[in-house]
Every structure is written in structure tokens, then in C-alpha cells.
KOLGU-4560 file (N, C-alpha, C; in nm, 3 decimals, padded with zeros to 5 digits):
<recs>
<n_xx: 00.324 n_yy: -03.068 n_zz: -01.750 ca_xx: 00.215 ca_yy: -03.158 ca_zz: -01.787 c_xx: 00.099 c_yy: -03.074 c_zz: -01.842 mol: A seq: 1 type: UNK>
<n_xx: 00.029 n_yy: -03.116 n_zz: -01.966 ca_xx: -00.075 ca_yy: -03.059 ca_zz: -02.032 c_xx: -00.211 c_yy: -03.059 c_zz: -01.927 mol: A seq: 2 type: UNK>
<n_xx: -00.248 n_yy: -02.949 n_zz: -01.973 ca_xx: -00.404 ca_yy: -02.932 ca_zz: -01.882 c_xx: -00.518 c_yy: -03.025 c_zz: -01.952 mol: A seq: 3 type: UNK>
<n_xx: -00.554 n_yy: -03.076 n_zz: -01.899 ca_xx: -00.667 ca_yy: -03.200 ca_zz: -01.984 c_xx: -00.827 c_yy: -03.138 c_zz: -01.968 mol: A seq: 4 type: UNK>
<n_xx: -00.860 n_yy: -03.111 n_zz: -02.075 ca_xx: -01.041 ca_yy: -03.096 ca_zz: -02.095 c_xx: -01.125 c_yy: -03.201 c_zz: -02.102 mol: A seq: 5 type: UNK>
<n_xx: -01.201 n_yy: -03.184 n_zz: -02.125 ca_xx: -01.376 ca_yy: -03.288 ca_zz: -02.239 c_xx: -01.339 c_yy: -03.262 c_zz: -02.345 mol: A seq: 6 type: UNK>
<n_xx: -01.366 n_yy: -03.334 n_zz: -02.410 ca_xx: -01.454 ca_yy: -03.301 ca_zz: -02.545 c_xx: -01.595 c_yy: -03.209 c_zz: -02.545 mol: A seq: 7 type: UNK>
<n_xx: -01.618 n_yy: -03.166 n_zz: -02.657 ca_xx: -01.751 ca_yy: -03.107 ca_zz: -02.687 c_xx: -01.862 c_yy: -03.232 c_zz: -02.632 mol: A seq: 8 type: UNK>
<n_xx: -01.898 n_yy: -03.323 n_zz: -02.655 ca_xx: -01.954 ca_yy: -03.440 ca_zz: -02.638 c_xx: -01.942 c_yy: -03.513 c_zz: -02.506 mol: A seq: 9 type: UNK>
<n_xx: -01.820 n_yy: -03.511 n_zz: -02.439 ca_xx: -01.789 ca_yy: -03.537 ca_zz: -02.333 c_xx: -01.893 c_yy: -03.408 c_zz: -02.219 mol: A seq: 10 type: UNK>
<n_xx: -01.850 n_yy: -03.321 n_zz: -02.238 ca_xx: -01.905 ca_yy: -03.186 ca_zz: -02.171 c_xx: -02.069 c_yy: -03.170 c_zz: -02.172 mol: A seq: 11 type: UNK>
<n_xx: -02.110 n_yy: -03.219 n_zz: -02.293 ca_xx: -02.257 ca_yy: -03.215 ca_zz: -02.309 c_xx: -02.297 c_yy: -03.274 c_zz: -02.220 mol: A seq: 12 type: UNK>
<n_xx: -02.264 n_yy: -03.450 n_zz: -02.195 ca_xx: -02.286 ca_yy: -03.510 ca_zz: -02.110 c_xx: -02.312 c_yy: -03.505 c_zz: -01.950 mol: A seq: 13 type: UNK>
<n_xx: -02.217 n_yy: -03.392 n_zz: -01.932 ca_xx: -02.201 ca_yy: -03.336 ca_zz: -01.768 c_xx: -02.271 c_yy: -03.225 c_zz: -01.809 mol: A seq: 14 type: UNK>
<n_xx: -02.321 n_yy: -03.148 n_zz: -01.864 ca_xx: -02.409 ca_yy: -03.035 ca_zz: -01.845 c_xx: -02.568 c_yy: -03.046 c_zz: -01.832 mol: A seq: 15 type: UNK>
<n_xx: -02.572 n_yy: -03.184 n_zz: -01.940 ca_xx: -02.705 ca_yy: -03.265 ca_zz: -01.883 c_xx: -02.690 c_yy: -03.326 c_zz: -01.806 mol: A seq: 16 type: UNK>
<n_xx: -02.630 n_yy: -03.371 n_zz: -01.725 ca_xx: -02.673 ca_yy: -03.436 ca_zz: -01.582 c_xx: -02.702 c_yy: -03.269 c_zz: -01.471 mol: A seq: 17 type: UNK>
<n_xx: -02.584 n_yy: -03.181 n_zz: -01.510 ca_xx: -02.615 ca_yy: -03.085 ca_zz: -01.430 c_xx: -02.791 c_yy: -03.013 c_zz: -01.447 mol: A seq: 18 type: UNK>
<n_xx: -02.819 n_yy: -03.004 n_zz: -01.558 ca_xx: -02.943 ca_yy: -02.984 ca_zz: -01.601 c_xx: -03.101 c_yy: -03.064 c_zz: -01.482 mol: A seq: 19 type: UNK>
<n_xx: -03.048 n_yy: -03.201 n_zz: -01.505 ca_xx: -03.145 ca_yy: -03.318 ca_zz: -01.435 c_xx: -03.128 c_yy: -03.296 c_zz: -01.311 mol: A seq: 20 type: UNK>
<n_xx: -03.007 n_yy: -03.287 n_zz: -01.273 ca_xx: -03.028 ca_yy: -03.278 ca_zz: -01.108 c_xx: -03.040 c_yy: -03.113 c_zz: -01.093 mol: A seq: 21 type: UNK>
<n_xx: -03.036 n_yy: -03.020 n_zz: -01.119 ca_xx: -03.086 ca_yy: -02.856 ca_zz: -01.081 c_xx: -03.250 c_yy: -02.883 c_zz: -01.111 mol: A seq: 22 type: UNK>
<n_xx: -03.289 n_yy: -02.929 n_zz: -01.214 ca_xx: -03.450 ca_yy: -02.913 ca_zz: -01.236 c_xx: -03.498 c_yy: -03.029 c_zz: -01.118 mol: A seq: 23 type: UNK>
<n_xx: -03.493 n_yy: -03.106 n_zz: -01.133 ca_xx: -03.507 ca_yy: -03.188 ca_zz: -00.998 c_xx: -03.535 c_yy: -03.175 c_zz: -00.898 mol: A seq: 24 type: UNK>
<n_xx: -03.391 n_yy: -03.084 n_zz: -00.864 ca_xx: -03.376 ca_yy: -03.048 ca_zz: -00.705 c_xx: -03.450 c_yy: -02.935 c_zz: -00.710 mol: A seq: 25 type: UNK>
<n_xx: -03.505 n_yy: -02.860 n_zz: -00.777 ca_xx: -03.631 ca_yy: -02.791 ca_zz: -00.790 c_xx: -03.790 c_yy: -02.825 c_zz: -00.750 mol: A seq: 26 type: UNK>
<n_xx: -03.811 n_yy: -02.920 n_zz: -00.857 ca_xx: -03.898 ca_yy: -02.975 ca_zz: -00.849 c_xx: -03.908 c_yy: -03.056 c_zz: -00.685 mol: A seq: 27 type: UNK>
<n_xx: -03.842 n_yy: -03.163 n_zz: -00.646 ca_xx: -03.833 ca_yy: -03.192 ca_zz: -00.503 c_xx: -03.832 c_yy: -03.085 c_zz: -00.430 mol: A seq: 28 type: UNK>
<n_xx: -03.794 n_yy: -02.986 n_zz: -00.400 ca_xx: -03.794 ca_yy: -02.872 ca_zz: -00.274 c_xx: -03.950 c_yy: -02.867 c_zz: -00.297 mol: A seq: 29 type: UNK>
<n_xx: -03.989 n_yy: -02.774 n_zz: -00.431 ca_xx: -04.099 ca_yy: -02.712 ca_zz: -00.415 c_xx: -04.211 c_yy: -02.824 c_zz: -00.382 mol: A seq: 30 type: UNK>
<n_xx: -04.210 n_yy: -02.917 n_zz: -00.384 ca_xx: -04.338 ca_yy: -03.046 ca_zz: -00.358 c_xx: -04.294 c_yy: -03.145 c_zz: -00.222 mol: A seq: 31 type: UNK>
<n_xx: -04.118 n_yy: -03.094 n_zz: -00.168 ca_xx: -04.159 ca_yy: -03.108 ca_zz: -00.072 c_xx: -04.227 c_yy: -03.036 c_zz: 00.044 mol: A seq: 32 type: UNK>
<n_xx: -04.185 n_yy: -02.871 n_zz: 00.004 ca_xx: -04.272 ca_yy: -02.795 ca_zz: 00.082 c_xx: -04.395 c_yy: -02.808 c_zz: 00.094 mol: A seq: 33 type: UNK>
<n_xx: -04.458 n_yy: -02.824 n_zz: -00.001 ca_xx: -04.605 ca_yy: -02.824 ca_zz: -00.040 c_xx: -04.660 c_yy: -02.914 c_zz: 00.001 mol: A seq: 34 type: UNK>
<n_xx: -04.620 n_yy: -03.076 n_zz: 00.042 ca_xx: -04.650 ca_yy: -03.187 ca_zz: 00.122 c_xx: -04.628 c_yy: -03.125 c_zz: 00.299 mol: A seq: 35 type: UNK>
<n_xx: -04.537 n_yy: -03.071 n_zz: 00.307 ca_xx: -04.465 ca_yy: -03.081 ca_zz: 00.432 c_xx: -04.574 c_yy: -02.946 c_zz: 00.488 mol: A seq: 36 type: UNK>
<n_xx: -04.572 n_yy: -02.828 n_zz: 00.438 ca_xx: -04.703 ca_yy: -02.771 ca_zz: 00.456 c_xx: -04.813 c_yy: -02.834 c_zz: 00.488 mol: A seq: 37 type: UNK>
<n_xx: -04.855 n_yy: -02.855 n_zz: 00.353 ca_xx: -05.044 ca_yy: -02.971 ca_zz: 00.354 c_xx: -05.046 c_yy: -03.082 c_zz: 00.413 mol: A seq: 38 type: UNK>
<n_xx: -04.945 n_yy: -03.158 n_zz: 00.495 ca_xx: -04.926 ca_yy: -03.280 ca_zz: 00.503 c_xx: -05.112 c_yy: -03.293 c_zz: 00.593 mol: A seq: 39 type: UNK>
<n_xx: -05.100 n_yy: -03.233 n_zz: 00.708 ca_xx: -05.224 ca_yy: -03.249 ca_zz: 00.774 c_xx: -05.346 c_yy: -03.228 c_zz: 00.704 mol: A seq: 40 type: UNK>
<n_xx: -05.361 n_yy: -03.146 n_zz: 00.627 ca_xx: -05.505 ca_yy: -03.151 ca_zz: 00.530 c_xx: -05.454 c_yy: -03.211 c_zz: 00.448 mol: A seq: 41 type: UNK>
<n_xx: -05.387 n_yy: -03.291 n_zz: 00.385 ca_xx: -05.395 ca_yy: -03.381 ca_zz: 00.286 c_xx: -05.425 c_yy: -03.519 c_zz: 00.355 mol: A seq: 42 type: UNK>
<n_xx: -05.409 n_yy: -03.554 n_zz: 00.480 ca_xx: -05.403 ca_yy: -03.730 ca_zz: 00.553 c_xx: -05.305 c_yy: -03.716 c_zz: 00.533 mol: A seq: 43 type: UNK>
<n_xx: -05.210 n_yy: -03.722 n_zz: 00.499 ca_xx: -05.085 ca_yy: -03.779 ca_zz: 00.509 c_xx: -05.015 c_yy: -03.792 c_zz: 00.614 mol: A seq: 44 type: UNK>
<n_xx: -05.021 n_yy: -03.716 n_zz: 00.723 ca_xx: -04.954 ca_yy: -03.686 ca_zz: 00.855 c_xx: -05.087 c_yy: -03.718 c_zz: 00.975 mol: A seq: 45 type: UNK>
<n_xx: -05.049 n_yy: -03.809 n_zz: 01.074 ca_xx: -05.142 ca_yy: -03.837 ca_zz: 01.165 c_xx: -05.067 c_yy: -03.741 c_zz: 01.363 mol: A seq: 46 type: UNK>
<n_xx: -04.978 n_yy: -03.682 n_zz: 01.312 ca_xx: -04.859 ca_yy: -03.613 ca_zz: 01.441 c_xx: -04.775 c_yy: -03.722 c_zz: 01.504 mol: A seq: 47 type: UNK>
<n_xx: -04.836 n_yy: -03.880 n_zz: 01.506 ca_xx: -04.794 ca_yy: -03.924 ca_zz: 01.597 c_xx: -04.722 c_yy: -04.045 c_zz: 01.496 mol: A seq: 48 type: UNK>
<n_xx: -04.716 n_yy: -04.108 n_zz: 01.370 ca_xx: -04.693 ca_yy: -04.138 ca_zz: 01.279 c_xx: -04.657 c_yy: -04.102 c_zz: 01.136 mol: A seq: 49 type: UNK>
<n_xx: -04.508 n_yy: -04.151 n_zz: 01.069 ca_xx: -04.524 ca_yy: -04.088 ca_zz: 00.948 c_xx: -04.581 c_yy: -04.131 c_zz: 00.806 mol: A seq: 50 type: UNK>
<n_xx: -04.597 n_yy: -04.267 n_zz: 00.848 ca_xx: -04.671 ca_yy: -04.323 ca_zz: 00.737 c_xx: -04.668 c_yy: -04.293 c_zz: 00.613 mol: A seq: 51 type: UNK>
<n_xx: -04.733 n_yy: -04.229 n_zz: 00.553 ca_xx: -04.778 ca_yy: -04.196 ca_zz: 00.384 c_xx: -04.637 c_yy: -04.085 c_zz: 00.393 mol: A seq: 52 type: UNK>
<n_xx: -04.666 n_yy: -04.017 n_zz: 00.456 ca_xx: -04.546 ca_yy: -03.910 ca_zz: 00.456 c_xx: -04.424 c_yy: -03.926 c_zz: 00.464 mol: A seq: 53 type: UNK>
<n_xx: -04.382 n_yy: -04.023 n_zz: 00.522 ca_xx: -04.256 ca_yy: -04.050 ca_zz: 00.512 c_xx: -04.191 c_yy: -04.152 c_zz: 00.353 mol: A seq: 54 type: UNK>
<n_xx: -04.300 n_yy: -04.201 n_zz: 00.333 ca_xx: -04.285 ca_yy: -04.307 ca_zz: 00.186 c_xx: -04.286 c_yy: -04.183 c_zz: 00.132 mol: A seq: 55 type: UNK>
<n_xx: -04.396 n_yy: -04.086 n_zz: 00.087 ca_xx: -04.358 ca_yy: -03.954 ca_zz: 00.006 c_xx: -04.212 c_yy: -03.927 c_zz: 00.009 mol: A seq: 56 type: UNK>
<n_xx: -04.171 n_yy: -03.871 n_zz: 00.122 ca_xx: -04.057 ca_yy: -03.762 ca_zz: 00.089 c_xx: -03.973 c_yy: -03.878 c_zz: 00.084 mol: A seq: 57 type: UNK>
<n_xx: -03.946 n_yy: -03.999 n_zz: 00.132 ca_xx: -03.836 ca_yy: -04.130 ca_zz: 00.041 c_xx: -03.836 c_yy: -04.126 c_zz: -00.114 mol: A seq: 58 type: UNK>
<n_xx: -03.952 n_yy: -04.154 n_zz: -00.166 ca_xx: -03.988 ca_yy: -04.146 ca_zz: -00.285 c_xx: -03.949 c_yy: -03.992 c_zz: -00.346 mol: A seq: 59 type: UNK>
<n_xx: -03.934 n_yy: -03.898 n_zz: -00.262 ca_xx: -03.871 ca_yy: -03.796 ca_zz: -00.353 c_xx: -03.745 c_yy: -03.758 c_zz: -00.331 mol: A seq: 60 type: UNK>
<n_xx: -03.685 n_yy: -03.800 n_zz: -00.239 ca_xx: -03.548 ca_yy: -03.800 ca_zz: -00.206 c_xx: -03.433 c_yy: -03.928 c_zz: -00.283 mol: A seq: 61 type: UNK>
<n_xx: -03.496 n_yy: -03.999 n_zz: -00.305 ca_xx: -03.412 ca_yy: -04.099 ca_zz: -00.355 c_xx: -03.345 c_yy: -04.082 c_zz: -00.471 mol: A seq: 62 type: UNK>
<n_xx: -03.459 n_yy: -03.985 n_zz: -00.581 ca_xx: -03.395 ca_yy: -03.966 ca_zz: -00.715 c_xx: -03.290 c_yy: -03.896 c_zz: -00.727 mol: A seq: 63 type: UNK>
<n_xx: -03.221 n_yy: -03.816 n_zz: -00.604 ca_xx: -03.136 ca_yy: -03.737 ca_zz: -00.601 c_xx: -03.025 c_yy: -03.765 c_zz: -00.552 mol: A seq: 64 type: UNK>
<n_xx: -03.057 n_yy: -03.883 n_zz: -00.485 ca_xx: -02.902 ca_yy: -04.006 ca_zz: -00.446 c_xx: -02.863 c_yy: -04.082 c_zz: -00.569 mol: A seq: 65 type: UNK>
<n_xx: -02.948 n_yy: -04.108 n_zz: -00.632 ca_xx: -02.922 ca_yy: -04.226 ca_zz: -00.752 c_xx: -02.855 c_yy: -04.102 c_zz: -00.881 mol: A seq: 66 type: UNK>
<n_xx: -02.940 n_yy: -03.988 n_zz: -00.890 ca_xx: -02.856 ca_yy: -03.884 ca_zz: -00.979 c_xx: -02.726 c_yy: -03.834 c_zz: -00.927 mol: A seq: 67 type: UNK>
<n_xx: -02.670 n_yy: -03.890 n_zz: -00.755 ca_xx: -02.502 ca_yy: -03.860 ca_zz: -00.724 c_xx: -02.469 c_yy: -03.967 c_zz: -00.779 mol: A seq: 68 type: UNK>
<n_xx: -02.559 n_yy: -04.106 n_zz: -00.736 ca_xx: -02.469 ca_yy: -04.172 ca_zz: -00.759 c_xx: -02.447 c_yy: -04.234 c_zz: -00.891 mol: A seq: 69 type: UNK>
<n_xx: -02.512 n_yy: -04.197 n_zz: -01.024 ca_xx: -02.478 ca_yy: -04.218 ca_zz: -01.162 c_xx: -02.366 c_yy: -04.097 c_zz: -01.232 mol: A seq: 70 type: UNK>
<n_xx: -02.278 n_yy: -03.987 n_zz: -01.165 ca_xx: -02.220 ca_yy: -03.888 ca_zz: -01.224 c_xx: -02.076 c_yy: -03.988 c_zz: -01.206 mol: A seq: 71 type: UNK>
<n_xx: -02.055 n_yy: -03.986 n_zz: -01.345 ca_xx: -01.898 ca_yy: -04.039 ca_zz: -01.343 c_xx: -01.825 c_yy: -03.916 c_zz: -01.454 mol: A seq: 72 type: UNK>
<n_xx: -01.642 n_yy: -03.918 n_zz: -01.418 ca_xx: -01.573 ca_yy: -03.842 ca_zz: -01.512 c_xx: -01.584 c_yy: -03.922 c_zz: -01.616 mol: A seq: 73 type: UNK>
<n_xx: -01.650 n_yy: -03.822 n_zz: -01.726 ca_xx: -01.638 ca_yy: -03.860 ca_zz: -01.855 c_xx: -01.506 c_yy: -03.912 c_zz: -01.955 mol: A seq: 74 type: UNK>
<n_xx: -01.379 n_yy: -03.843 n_zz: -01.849 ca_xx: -01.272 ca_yy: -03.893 ca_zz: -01.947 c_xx: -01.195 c_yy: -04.072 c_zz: -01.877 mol: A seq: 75 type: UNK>
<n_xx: -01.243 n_yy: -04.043 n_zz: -01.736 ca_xx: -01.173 ca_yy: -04.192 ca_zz: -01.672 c_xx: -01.315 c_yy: -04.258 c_zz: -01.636 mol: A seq: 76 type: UNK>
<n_xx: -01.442 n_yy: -04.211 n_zz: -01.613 ca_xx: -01.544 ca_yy: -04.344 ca_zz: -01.543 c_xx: -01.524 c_yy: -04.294 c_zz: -01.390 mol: A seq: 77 type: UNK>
<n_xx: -01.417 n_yy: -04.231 n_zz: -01.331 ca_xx: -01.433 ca_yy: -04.243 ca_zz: -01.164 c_xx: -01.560 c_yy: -04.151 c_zz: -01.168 mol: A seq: 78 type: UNK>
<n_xx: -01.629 n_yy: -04.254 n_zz: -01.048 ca_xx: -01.760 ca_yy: -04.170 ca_zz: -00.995 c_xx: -01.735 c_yy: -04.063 c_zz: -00.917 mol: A seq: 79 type: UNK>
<n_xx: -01.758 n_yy: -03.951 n_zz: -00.969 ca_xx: -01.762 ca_yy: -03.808 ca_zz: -00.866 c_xx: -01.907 c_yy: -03.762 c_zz: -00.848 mol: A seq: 80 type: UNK>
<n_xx: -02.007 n_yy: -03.780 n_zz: -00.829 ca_xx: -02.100 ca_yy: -03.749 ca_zz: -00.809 c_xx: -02.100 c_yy: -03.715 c_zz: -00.658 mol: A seq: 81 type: UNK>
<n_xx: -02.042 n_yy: -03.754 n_zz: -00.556 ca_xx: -02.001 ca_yy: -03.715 ca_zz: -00.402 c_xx: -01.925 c_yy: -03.554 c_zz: -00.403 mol: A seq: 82 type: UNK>
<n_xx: -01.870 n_yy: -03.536 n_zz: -00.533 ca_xx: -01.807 ca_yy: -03.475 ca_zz: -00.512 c_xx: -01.893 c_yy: -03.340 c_zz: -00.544 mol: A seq: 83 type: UNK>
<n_xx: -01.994 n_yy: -03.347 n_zz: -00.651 ca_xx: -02.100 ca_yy: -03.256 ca_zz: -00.675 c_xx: -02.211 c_yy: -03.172 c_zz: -00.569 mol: A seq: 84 type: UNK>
<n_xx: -02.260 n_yy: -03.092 n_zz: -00.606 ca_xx: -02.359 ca_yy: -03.019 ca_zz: -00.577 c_xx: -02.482 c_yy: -03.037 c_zz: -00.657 mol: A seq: 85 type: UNK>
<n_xx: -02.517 n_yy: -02.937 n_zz: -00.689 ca_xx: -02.621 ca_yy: -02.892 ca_zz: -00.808 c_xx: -02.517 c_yy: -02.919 c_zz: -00.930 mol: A seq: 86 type: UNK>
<n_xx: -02.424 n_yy: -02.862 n_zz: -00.931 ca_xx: -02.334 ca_yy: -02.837 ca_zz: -01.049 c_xx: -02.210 c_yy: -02.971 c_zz: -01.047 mol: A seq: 87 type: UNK>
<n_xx: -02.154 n_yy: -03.007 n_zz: -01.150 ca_xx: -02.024 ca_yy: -03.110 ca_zz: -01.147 c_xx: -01.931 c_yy: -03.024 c_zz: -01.114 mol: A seq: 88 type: UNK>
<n_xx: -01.865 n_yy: -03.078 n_zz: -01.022 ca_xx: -01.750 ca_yy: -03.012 ca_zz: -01.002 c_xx: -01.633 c_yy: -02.974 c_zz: -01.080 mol: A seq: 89 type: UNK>
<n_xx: -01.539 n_yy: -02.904 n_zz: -01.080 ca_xx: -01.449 ca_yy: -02.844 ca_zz: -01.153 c_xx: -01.363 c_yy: -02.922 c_zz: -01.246 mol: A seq: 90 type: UNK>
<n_xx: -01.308 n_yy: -03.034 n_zz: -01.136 ca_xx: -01.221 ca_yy: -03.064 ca_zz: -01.158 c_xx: -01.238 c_yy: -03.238 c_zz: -01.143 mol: A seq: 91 type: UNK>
<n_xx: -01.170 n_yy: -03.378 n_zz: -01.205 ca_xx: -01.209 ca_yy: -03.468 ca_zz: -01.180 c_xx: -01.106 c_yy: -03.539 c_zz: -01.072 mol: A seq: 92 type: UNK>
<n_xx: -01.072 n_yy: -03.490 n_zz: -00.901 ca_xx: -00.972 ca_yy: -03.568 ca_zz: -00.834 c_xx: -00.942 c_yy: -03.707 c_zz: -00.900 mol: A seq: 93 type: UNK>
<n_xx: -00.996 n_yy: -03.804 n_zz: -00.915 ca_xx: -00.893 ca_yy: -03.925 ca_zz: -00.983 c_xx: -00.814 c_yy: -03.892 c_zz: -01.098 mol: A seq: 94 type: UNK>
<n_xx: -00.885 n_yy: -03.828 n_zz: -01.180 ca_xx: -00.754 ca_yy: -03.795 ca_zz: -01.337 c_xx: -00.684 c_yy: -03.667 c_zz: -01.399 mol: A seq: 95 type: UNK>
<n_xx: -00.788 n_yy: -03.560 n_zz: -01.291 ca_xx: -00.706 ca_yy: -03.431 ca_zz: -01.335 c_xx: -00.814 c_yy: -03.353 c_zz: -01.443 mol: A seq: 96 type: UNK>
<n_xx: -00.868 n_yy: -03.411 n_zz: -01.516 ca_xx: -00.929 ca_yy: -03.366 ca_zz: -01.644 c_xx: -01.020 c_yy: -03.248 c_zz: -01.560 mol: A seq: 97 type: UNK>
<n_xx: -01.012 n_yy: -03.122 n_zz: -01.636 ca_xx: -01.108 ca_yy: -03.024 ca_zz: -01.612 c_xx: -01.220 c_yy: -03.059 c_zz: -01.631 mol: A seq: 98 type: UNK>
<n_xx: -01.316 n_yy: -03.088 n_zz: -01.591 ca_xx: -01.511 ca_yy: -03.095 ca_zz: -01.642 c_xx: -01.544 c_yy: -03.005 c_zz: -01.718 mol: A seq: 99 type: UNK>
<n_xx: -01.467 n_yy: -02.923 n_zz: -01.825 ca_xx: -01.536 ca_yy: -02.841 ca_zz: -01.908 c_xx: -01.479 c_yy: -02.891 c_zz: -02.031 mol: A seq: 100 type: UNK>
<n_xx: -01.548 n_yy: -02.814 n_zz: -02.111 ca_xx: -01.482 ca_yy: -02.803 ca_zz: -02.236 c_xx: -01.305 c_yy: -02.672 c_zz: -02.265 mol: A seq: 101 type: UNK>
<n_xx: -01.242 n_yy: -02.664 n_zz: -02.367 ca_xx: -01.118 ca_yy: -02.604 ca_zz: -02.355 c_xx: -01.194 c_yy: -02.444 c_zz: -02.383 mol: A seq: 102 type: UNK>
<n_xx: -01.178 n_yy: -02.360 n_zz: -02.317 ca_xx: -01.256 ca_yy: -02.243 ca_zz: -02.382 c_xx: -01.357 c_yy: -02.166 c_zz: -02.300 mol: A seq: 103 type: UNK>
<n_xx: -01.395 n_yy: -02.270 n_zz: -02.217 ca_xx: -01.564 ca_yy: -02.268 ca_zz: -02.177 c_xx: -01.499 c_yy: -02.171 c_zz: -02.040 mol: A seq: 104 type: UNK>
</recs>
């Protein structure tokens, strides 16, 4: 049985999502530290309530569930985004197709 790739176009597609969720998950760490640090001199944190703070880090955690859960294989549609990290994974378990391009 033939080894199955992307397309050039297909591949673009998964390298920008890999793109969105690495800068992302950047951006979220470093501002959640920076809340989770300052939380007390900013108000946000009262010790005994999380209030503002907890809507914060929801509000920055969420974009990174909805970026698993929009990664589908480009050659079948099955959602692998569970199956990801930072990076798409190798390989697509429902169809076999490599996540790269032939070459790459």
C-alpha cells in the first residue's frame, strides 16, 4: 500500500494552525504568568475568591481548546486536534495520510 501525503496546500493549512496555536500558547503562558504574579496588585485576586481572575485565565484558556478542537486531517476531515500538541501530529490515525508534505 502507497504512503499517502498532503498536498502543498493541504500542508500549508496544518502548518498554520501549527503556527496559531505555538504563538498563542505563547502569548497565554506569558500573560498568564504575569496575571498570576500581579494578580494581588492588580485587584484581581481577593485570597479568598477568584472572581476577575478566574474569568481571566477562562478567557485565556479557552482559545486553546477551540484551536484542538478546530484541527481536522486535511485529507479525510477526522478531527485530530486531541491528538496534537503545539505541533500536528505525524500521522492522521483515521486515514493513514502523513501530515506533511512528500519530501518535507
Amino acid at each position: 500500500m502507497a504512503e499517502k501525503y498532503l498536498t502543498p496546500e493541504q500542508d500549508e493549512k496544518i502548518r498554520q494552525w501549527e503556527r496559531w496555536n505555538r504563538n498563542y500558547f505563547i502569548f497565554a503562558f506569558v500573560a498568564l504568568t504575569i496575571i498570576l504574579v500581579f494578580s494581588s496588585q492588580l485587584g484581581l485576586s481577593s485570597g479568598e475568591s477568584w472572581g476577575p481572575l478566574g474569568v481571566l485565565i477562562a478567557a485565556l484558556i479557552t482559545p486553546i481548546i477551540v484551536l484542538q478542537l478546530r484541527l481536522a486531517c486535511p485529507a479525510c476531515g477526522h478531527r485530530i486536534g486531541w491528538q496534537a500538541k503545539l505541533m500536528a501530529p505525524d500521522q492522521c490515525k483515521a486515514c493513514g495520510t502523513f501530515l506533511r508534505s512528500r519530501g518535507q
